[in-house]
N, C-alpha and C positions, 0 to 999 in steps of 0.2 A: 241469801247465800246459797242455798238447795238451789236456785235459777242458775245465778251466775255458776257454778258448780259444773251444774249440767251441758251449761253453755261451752265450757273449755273442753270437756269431753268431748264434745261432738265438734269441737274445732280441731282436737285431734288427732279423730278418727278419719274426719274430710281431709286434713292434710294426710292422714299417714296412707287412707285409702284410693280415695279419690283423686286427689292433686300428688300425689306419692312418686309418678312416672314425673312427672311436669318437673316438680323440685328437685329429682334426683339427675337429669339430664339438665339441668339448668344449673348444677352445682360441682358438675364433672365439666362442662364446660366452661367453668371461669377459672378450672385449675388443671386441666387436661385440652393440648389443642393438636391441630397437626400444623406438621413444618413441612414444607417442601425439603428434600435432598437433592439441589442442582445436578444435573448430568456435568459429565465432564466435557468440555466445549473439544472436538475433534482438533486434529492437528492440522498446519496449512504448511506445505511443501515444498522447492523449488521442484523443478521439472529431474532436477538428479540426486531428489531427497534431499538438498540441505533442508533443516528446519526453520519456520521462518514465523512461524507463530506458536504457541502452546499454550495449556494449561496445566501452571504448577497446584500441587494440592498444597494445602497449606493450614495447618492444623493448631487447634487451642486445646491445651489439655487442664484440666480442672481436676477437682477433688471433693468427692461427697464424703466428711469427715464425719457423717454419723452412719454411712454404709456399714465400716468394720465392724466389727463387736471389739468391747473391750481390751480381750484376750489377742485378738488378730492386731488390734493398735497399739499395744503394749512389746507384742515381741516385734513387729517390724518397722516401727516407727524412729527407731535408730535407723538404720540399716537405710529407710527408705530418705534418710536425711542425710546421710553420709553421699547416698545415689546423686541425691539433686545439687549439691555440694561441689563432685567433682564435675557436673554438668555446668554450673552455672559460674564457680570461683568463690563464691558465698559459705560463711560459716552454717559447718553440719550442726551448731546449737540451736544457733539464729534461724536456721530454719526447722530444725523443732520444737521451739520455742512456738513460732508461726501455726506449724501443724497441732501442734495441741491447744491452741488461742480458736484455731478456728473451730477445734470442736467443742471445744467452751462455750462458742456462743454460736453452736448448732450449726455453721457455715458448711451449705450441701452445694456450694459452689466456689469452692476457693482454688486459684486461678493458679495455675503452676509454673505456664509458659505459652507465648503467643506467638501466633503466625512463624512457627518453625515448619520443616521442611518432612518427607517422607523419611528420612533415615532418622531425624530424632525421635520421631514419632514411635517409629519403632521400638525405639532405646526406653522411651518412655515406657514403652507397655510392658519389656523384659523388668523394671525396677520392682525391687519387694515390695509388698502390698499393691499397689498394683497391676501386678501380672497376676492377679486373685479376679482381674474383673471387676464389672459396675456395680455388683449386687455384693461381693464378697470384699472387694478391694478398694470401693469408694471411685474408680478411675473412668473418667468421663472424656470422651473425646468428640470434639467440630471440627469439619472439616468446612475447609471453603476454596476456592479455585479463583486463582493469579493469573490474567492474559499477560505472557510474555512475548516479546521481540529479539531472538533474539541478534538478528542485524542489524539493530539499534533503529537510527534513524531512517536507515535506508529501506526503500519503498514503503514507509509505513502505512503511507497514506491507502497506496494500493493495495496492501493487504489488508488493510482495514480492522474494522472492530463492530462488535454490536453495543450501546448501550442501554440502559433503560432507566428514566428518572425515576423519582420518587412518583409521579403524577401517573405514572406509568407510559411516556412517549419514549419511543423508539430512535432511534440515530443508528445506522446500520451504511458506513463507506467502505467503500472496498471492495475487495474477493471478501474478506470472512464477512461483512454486511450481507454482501449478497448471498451467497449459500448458509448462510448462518442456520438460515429453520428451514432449512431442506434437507441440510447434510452435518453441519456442526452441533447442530446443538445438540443433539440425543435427547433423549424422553429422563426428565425429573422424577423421582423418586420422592417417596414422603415417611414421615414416620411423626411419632405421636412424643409431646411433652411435658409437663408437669409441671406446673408454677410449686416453689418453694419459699415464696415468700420475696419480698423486697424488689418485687418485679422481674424477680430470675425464674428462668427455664429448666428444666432438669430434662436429658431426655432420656425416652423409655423406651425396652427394648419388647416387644411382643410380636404375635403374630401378625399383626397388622402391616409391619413394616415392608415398605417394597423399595428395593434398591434400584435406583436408576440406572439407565441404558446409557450409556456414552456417544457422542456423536460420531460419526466418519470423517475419515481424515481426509482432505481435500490437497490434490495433488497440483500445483499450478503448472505455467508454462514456462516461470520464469527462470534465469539461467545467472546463479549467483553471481559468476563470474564477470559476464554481461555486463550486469544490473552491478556493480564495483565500478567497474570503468566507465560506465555513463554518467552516476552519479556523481564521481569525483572530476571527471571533464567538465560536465555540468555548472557543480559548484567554483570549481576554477574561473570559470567562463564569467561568470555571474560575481564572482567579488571584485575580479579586474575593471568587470567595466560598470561595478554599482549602479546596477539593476537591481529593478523589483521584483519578479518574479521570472521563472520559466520553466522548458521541461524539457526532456527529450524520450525519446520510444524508440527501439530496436525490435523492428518483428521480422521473423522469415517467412521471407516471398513465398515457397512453395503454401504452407500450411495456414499464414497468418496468425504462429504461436507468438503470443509477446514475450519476447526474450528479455527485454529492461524497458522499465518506466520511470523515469523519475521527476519527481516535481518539488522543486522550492522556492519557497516564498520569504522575504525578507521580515523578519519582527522589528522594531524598533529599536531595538538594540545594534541591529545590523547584520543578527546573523542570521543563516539560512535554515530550515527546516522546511520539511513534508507538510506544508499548509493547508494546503484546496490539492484537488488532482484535476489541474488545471489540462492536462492531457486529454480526458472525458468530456471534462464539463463546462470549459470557458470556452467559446466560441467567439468571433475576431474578423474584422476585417482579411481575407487573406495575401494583399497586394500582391505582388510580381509571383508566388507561386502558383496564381488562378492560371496566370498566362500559359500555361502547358494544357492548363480545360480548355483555354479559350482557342487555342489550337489544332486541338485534337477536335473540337466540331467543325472547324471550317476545311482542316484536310480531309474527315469523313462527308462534309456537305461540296467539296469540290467546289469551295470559293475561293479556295487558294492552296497555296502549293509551297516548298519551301525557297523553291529557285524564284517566285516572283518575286517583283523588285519594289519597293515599296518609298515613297519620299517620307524621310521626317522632317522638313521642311526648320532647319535651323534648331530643333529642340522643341520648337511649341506652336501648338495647334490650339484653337478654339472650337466650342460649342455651346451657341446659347450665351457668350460673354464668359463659360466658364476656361479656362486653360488648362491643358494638359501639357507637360514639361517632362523634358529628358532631365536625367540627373548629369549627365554632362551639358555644359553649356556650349551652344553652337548646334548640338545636335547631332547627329551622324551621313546627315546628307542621304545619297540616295544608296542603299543598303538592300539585298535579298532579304525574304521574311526570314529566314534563316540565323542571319544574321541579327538580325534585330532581335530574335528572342534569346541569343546566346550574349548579347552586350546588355539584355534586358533594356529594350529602350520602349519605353513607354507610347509617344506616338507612334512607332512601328505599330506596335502591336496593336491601339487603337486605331488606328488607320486601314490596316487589315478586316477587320472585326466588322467596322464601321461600313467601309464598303460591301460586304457580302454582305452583310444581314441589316443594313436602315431600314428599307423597305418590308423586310419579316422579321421583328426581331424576335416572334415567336416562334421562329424556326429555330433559331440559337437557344431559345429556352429550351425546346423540345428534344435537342440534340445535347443540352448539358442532364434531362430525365431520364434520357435512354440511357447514357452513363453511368445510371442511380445516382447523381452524383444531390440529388435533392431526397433522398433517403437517409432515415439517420440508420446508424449500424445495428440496431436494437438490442445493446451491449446490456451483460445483466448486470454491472456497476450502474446505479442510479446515478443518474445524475447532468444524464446526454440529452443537450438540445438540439433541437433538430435543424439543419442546413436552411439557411438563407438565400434564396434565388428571386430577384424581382423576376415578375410575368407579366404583360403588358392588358393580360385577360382576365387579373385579379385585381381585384379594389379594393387595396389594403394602403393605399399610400407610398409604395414602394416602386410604385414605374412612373417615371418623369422622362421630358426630352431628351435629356443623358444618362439615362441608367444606361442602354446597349452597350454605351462606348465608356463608361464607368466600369461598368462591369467587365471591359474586355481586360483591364489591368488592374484586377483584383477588389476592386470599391464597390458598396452596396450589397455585394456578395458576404454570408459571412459562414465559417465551417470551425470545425476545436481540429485541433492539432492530428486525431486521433481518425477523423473521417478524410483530414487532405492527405496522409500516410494512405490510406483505405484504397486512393489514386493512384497514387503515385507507386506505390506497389503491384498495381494491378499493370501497370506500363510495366514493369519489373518483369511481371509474372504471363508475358505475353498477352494482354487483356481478358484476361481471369481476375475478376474481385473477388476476392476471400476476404470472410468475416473475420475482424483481430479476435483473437483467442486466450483466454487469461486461464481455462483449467484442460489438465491434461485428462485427469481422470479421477474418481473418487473411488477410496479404498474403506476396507474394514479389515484392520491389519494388514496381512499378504493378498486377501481377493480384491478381486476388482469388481468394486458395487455396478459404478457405470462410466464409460468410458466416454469421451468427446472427440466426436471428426472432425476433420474439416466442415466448413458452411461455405456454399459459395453462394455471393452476393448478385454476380451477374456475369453468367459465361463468357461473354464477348463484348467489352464494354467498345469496341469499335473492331475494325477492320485488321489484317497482318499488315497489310502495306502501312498503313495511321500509324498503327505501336510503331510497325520498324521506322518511320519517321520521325513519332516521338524518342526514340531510345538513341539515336541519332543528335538529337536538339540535346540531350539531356546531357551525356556523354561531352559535345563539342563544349557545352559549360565551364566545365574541367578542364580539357584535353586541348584547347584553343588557347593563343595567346592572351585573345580579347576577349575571351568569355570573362566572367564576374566569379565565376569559381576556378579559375585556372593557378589561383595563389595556393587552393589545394591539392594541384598534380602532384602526381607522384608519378616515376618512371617503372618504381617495383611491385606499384598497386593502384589499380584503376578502379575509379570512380565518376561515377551518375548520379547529377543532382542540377539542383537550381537555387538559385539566391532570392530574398523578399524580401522587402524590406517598407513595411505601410506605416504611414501614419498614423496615428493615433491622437486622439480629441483634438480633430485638425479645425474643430468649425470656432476651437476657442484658441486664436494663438497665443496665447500666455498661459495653455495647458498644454502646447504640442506636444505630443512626445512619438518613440518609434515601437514597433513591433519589428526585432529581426529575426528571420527565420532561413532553415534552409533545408528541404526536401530531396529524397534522390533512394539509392541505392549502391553495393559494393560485391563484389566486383562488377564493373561494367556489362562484363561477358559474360553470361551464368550465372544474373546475381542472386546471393547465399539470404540475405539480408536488406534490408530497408531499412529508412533510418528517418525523423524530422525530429528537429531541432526549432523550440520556441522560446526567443526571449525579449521580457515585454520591458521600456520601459530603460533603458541604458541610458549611462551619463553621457550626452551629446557632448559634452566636450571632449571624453575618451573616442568615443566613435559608436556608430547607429548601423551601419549600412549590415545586409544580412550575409555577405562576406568576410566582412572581418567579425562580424560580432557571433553568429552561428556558425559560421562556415568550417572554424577550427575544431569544436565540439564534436562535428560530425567526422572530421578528420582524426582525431583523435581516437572516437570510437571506432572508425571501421579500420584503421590502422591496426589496433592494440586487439580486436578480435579475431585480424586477420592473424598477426604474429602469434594470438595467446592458444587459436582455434584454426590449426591447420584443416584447407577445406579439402579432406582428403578420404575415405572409407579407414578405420583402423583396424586392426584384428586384433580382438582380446585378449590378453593372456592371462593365461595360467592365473590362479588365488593363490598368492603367498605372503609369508611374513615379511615386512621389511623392517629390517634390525633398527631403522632411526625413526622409523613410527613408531613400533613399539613401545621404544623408550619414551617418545616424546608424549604416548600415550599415558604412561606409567608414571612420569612428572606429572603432569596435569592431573591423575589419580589421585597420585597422594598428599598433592597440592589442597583438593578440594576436599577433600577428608581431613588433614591436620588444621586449615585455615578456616575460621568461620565467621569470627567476628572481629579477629585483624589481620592486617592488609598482607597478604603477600608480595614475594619475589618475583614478579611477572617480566622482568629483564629476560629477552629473546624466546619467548611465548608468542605463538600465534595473537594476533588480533582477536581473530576470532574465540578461539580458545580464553583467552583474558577477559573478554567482556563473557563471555557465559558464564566464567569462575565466580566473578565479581557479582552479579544480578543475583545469583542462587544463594549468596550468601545469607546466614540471621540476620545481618544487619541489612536495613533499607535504605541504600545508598544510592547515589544517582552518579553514574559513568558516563564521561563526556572523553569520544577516541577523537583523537587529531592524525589520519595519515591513514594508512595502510599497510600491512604487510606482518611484520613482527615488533615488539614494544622494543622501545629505545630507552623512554624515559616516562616514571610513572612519580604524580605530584606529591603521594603521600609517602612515605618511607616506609619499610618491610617492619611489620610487629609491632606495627604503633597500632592500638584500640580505636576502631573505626565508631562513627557515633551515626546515629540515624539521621537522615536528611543529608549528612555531607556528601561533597561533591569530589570524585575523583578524577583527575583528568590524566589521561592516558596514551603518546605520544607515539606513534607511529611510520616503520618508515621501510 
């Protein structure tokens, strides 16, 4: 007994001396840890401030019911019941009933209220007991951060998101993707917490705690207004003629800012959404829009000229037993090259191609290089593949007997939406390529962290005389009886572009389908804007061709920018009040303060203004807008109890 005796002793003496640091940091560790505090993710910006992303905070407030002393839960434990009472609708007994239950059985985590907003938050901290604090008043609060949209659908995709699994991989599309850990994210904060039992955290407030850094707000290019009228040309475009996907892009010539992007893609259901940003990152055959590349190197190689005269020999031509076909039958007979690219006729324009360059078709390579036009744009949205050009010098499988004269009318070539814009703008822009541009500048509040210039691509992608020949070719499109874009003249606004229209999984025909497209710019003379229009995939029985199916989208938009956005210098006036803002201001105020968790009055409210009321509210509801402009008609009724998950849909006009 004297042995074993001796034995304990010195067991715990060696635990209390020796092993003493080991156990005591081994034991604060399984009840003490740290937590990250995320930064608040920066904001993402149209070009004239609208907000087009954010982070809401969004708070859980808890209760350590054995914080108080006795004395302190005896006198405000009414009072602090009566608080949550008028807050929530709930009998002031029934919840202290609750609060004295949880300090019965020691709850140093009893849950008050979830994912509410910054102003309750606050409400919270003023309530008795309380507003004593974590130490005196039992009141604990988490904070966590909500990415909002608040444009809804629109450019989602382009503005993108950052995610991050459980496994810890990355998904990062978009603007906010791409600057995300440059400029949004801001530097994480941490602070330290205390297990309580039954797997809960407590946190703790000490020296240790460091408050995170916020990220920078990132300023983009885009121009909401724009980006409305593309969109909804877009989606019009695309339900009439039950397509699967498409897109369209509005950038200005001078700058290459992208003023609208929009991409949607069909679900199963039928409807349309921000899918892929098929703009960037789908890459395509580009048929009859090549044919303005394929032009622009034989007027700068002095193989041809527009006044030559060219045979299309009935509509179809061979090579190798393969045929090359007008889309009119018969063909157009013998035609200026001129001609031929403005009725887009296919043997023209192989026949042209074919004669200058059979003999070198490497010199047609080397003249579509000089162009950049075998450059990708090196955009910081992921997700850009790089142009497709067969070379007769590379052994990749891509150069056979007929790629030259393939290639002269858009096949085996392939480019995204976003680098044949890159072209055809740069014809726009006198042969100046500018790099497309998606941020303005990034701020920190009111400074300007770092600002974005222009990028030019390639000073002189050809010759003055080539441009003014191409600007010529592009213009008579429109402006000619027989061009393929002349269904979009207009007498009170002039327009440059060109029609496409490729096939697509043509080697399986009982998969055929079209790609139509149409490239250009507006106004003709000094143009403001640039503009392509991609949609893949339309019901041939409505119709395919990239005239009727693209050609209106583009009409549309430069029309409704031209009206919305006089192209004129303004002079600013004066800061004042206006009496119907105001007001309209002070609705929507008091709107969003008395409404929280049932449905308002949004009958002749802004669009816009109705879907932010509605997202911000306690309850997590899903808004679905039909239309534009101001509400007409809203599916749930005023003061009915909105529930979580439901769907409000909201009619617009």
């Amino acid at each position: 007994m004297f042995v074993f005796g001796v034995a304990v002793v010195f067991k715990l003496l060696s635990i209390q001396f020796v092993q003493g640091e080991k156990y005591k940091a081994l034991a604060t560790k399984r009840v003490v840890k740290d937590v990250v505090i995320p930064a608040n993710r920066g904001n993402v910006y149209s070009v004239k401030g609208n907000l087009l992303a954010t982070s809401i905070p969004k708070y859980d407030i808890r209760f350590d019911a054995l914080a108080p002393s006795a004395k302190t839960f005896e006198k405000y434990i009414r009072e602090l019941s009566e608080s949550l009472a008028k807050y929530n609708g709930k009998s002031a007994r029934a919840i202290e009933n609750r609060l004295r239950r949880a300090r019965a059985n020691r709850n140093r985590y009893y849950l008050l209220a979830k994912n509410i907003g910054y102003s309750d938050y606050i409400m919270f901290r003023g309530f008795p007991m309380l507003s004593l604090g974590t130490f005196k008043g039992g009141f604990i609060v988490e904070q966590t951060t909500k990415r909002e949209h608040p444009m809804g659908g629109i450019a989602q995709r382009t503005i993108g998101y950052e995610r991050i699994d459980e496994k810890g991989n990355v998904t990062r599309p978009g603007i906010d993707g791409a600057f995300g850990v440059k400029y949004l994210r801001g530097v994480d904060g941490h602070r330290k917490k205390q297990q309580i039992g039954k797997g809960q955290w407590k946190p703790l407030s000490d020296a240790n705690e460091v408050e995170p850094k916020d990220g920078y707000d990132v300023y983009t290019t885009i121009d909401v207004n724009i980006q409305d009228i593309a969109h909804h040309a877009l989606l019009e475009q695309l339900e009439k003629y039950k397509a699967d996907h498409g897109c369209v892009v509005v950038m200005e010539t001078k700058t290459g800012e992208i003023r609208a992007i929009s991409n949607l893609g069909r679900n199963k259901n039928g409807h349309y959404y921000e899918r892929l940003n098929y703009a960037v990152g789908e890459s395509h055959e580009s048929g009859s829009t090549f044919k303005l590349m394929a032009l622009a190197a034989a007027f700068e190689d002095k193989v041809a000229d527009t006044s030559d005269v060219v045979d299309t020999e009935k509509g179809v031509i061979s090579f190798y037993g393969k045929k090359v076909r007008d889309s009119k039958h018969g063909g157009y007979g013998e035609i200026t090259v001129s001609k031929a690219f403005e009725v887009s006729s296919n043997t023209g324009i192989v026949k042209v191609i074919d004669k200058g360059y059979r003999k070198q078709p490497e010199k047609f390579v080397d003249r579509l290089y000089s162009m950049s036009l075998n450059q990708d744009l090196d955009l910081p949205i992921i997700g850009e593949p790089s142009p497709i050009i067969p070379d007769p010098r590379v052994k990749n499988g891509r150069w056979s007997g007929i790629a030259l004269q393939w290639m002269a009318y858009g096949y085996g070539v392939s480019f995204t939406p976003l680098q044949t814009l890159a072209f055809y703008n740069a014809v726009a822009n006198n042969g100046v390529m500018v790099k497309p541009r998606f941020l303005k500048e990034v701020k920190e509040f009111d400074k300007v962290v770092e600002p974005f210039e222009r990028e030019v691509v390639n000073k002189k992608i050809c010759s003055d005389e080539t441009i003014g020949k191409l600007q010529d070719l592009l213009k008579n499109v429109v402006a000619k009886d027989h061009g393929t874009g002349h269904r979009l003249y207009s007498k009170n606004f002039s327009m440059a572009g060109k029609t496409g229209t490729c096939q697509k999984d043509y080697r399986d025909k009982e998969k055929l389908n079209y790609i139509s497209s149409f490239a250009g710019y507006f106004p003709a003379e000094n143009p403001k804007y640039s503009c392509i229009v991609v949609i893949h995939e339309p019901d041939k029985s409505v119709g395919y061709y990239g005239a009727d199916v693209s050609g209106p989208v583009f009409k549309r938009v430069a029309q409704k920018i031209y009206t919305d956005t006089p192209l004129v210098d303004e002079v600013e006036t004066l800061e004042m009040n206006v009496a119907d803002v105001e007001v309209s201001f002070q609705k929507f105020y008091e709107t969003a303060q008395t409404y929280k968790t049932v449905m308002p009055n949004l009958l002749g409210m802004p669009a816009m203004d109705a879907l932010v009321l509605l997202e911000n509210m306690q309850v997590d509801i899903n808004v679905r807008l039909e239309g534009h402009g101001v509400i007409r008609a809203q599916s749930i009724s005023e003061n009915t109890k909105l529930k979580s998950n439901q769907t409000v849909v909201l009619k617009a006009s």
